[in-house]
N, C-alpha and C positions, 0 to 999 in steps of 0.2 A: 504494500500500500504506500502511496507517495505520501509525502507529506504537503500540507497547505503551506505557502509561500505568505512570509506576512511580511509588512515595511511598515515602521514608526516611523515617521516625519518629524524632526524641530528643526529650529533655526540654524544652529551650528554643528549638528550631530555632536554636543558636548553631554548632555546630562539626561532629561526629558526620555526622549531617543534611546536611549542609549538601558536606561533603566526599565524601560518597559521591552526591548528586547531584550535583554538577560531576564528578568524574572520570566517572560512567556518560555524561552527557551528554558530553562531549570523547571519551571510548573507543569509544560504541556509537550515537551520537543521531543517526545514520540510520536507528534501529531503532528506539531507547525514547526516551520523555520522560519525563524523570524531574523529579519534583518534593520536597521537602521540605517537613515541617511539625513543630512542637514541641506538645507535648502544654500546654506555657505558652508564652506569645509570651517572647521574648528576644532581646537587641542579640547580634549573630555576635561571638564571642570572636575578639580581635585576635590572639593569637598563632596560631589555625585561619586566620583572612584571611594571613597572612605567611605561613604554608610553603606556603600553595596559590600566592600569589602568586611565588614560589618556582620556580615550576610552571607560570608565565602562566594561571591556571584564577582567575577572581576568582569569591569566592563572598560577598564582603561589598555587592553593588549593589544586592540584591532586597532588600525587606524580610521581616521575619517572617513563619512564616505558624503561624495555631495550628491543629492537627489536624481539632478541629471545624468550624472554616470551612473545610474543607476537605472534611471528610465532611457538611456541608448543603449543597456545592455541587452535590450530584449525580450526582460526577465518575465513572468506573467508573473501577477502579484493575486491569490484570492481574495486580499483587505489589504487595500493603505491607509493608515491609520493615522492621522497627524495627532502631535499632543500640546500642540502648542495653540496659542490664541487663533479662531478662525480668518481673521485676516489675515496673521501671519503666514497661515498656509495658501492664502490663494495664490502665491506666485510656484506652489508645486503643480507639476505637468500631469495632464491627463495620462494613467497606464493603458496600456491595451488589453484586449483582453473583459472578461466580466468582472473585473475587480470593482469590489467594494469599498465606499470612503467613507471612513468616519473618523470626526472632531471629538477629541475628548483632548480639552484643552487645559493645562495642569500648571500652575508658578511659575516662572522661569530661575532655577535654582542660582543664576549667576546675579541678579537684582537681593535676593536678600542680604541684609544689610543687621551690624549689631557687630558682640564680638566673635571670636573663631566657635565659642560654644555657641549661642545663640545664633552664630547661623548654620551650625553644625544640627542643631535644635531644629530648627525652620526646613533643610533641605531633608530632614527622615522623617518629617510630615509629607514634604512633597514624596516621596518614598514611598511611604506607607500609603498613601492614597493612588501613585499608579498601581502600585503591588495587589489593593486591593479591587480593584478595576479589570487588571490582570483575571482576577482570581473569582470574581464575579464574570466576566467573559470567557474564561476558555471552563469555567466550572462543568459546565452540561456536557459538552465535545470531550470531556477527559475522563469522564464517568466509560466503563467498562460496557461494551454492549451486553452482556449478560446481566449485567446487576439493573441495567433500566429497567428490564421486563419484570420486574420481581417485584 
């Protein structure tokens, strides 16, 4: 069985992006491959690498990937998924293909502001609220087909 092909969307493939492809892959990635892309390349925000690491999920070892190299690869995507504000994604390219879009639009972990804990505090809210989003969306599709019928 293949797996469903998924792409997160944010602005710089730094944080957003990046954290809801590692938790879908470790929750559900006998099912989906998920991938990340920023709509501009960018270095992963260090304080999104520590709470995932947090978590043993490292999301700082791939590099960047920017959207468009990613829509001229040809890929077929079943969901592209942006997580950033919906006007920020309307400058990503239509996929081909029956792919599905959906905004779920989450902080941008490099805006918060305070000290290293406080915004260490701030970015495992933002965390915890894709994780859980995450976990709310691939819940049904990772349930066992013998245990539905029961």
């Amino acid at each position: 069985m293949s797996k469903s092909k998924i792409l997160f969307i944010c602005v710089h493939n730094s944080a957003r992006s990046r954290i809801a492809e590692g938790f879908l892959n470790a929750r559900c990635g006998e099912l989906f491959e998920a991938q990340s892309a920023g709509l501009e390349p960018g270095d992963v925000n260090p304080l999104a690498a520590e709470v995932m690491r947090e978590l043993q999920i490292d999301i700082a070892s791939k590099p960047s990937q920017v959207v468009f190299d990613v829509w001229s690869s040809g890929q077929i995507f079943a969901y592209v998924i942006t997580v950033c504000s919906e006007s920020e994604a309307s400058g990503c390219p239509i996929f081909p293909g029956p792919t599905k879009r959906l905004y779920w639009s989450f902080p941008d972990p490099s805006r918060v502001t305070g000290t290293n804990e406080e915004k260490l505090a701030k970015v495992r809210e933002i965390r915890d609220a894709i994780r859980a989003r995450i976990e709310e969306w691939c819940g049904e599709a990772c349930v066992p087909a013998n245990s539905r019928s029961a």
